[in-house]
N, C-alpha and C positions, 0 to 999 in steps of 0.2 A: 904483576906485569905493568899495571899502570902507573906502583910506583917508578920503577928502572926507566919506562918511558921520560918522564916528570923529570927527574934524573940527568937524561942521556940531553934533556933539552936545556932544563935552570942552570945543573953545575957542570958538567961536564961541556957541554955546548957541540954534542958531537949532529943534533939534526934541529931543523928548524920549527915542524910542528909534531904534535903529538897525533895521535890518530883516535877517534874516541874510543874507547873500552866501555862496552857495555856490561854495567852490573848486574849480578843476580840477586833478586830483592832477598834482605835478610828475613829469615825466619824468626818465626815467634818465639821469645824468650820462656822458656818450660821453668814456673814455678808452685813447686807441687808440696805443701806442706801439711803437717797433721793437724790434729782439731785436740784440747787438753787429755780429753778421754783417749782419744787414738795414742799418743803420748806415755799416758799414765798403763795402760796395758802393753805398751813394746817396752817400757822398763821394767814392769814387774816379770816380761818372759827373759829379761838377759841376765847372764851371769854377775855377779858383785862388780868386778874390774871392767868388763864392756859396760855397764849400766853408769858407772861413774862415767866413764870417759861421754859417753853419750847427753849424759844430766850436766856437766859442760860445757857442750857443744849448744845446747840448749841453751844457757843461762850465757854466753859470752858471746855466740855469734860467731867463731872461728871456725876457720877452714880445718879440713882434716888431719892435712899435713903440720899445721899450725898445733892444733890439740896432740897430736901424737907426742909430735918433737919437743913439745914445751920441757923445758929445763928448769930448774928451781932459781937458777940465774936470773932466769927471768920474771921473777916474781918476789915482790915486796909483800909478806904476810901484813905486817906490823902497818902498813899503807892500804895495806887489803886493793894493790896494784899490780898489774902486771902487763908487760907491752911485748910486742914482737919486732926483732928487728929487721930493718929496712930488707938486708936480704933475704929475709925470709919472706915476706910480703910480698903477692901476689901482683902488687901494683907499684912494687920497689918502695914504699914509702911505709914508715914504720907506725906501728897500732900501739894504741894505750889502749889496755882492758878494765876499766874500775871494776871490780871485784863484785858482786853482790853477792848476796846472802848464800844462795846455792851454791854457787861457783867456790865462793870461799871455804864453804863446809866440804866440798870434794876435795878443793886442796888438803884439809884439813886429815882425810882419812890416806892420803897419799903418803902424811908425813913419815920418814925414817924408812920407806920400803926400797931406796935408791939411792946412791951419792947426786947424780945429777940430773936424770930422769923423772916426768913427775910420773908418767903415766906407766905401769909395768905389770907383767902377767907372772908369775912365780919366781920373783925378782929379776928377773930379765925386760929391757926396755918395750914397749908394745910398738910392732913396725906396722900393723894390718889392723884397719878395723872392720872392711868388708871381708868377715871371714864365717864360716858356716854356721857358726852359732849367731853371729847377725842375721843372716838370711833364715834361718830355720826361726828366731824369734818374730821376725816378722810375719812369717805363715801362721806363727801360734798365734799372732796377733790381728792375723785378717787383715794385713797392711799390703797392698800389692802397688806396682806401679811405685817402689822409692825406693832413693839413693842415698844414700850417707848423707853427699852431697844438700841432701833435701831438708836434711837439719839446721842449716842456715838462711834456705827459707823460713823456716817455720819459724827461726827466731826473728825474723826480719819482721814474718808478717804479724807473729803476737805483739811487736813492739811497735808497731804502725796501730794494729787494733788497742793497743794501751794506751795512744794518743803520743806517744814519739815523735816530735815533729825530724822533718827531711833531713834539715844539717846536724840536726844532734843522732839522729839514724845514718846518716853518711861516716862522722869522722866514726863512730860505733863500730860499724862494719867495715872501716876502711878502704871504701868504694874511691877512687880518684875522683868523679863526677857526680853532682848528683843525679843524673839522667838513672843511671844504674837504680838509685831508691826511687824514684817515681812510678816504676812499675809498681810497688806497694802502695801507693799513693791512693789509689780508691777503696784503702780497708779502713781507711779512716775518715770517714768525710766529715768529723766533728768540727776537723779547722775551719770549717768554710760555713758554716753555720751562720758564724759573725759576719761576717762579710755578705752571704745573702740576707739576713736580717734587717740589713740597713737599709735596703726600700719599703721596708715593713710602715714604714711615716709617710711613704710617697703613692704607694699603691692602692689604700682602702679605696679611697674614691672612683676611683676607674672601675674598683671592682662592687662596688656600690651600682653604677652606673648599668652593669652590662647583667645584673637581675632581672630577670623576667618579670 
């Protein structure tokens, strides 16, 4: 509403002031991810083909739809690269994925099961990952309270806790801003170590002083 106001006054010029619009404060961003062990037990209860798709999502940081749809088009083995384009990206701007070791090795077991799909369940493409064998591995796995979704938390936040800094975590996950990575930003407080250190020369004496 407030923007058509903004609107109806900058380009259109159909009135003279806007009237305030008051907003309702945004809610807290829900980042709910697992811990290695929680991890390593909801793969050991999923099937072969969900379990890959999942170890994945895990090692690259991609959205669902992203992980589904991926095509072999979009992947340079021999580069151990793969990117998503603009229009598939959730912020219209297209992702480089460099490849790691995991990521690469699930490629690896996809190969020849498709012409142009990577990801597929009895040769047919995979449309669904939230599907009852997801849900039911998470019960065997004592995981409650998560989303698919939530597996890009968890890559975010292991990659903050591995010392990732912001902009190499930004273009990574393909956020437009980095406001969006900031909210991981207190899983790592190593960077900042250096930086309070440096009144370590200035401070002894004050705190010399103030001994009983």
């Amino acid at each position: 509403m407030r923007s058509i106001l903004l609107c109806a006054r900058d380009e259109w010029e159909w009135i003279d002031k806007v009237p305030k619009v008051r907003l309702f404060k945004e809610s807290a961003s829900r980042e709910r991810s697992l811990t290695r062990e929680q991890a390593g037990k909801l793969l050991e209860e999923l099937p072969q083909h969900q379990r890959d798709v999942v170890l994945f999502a895990l090692a690259t940081g991609l959205r669902q739809s992203n992980v589904l749809q991926l095509e072999w088009s979009q992947i340079n083995l021999e580069q151990r690269h793969a990117w998503i384009h603009a229009w598939q990206s959730k912020n219209r701007r297209p992702i480089s994925i460099p490849l790691n070791e995991v990521a690469y090795s699930v490629l690896i077991r996809q190969k020849g099961k498709h012409e142009s799909r990577v990801f597929t369940f009895r040769g047919k493409p995979l449309e669904s990952a939230n599907t009852r064998a997801w849900r039911k591995a998470l019960v065997r796995s004592g995981i409650d309270n998560f989303r698919w979704h939530d597996l890009r938390h968890t890559w975010a936040t292991w990659q903050r806790q591995a010392g990732t800094p912001t902009h190499e975590l930004q273009r990574l996950g393909g956020w437009r801003t980095g406001a969006m990575v900031e909210r991981y930003a207190h899983l790592a407080p190593d960077h900042l170590a250096e930086a309070a250190s440096r009144l370590n020369s200035v401070l002894p004496g004050y705190d010399s002083a103030t001994v009983a």
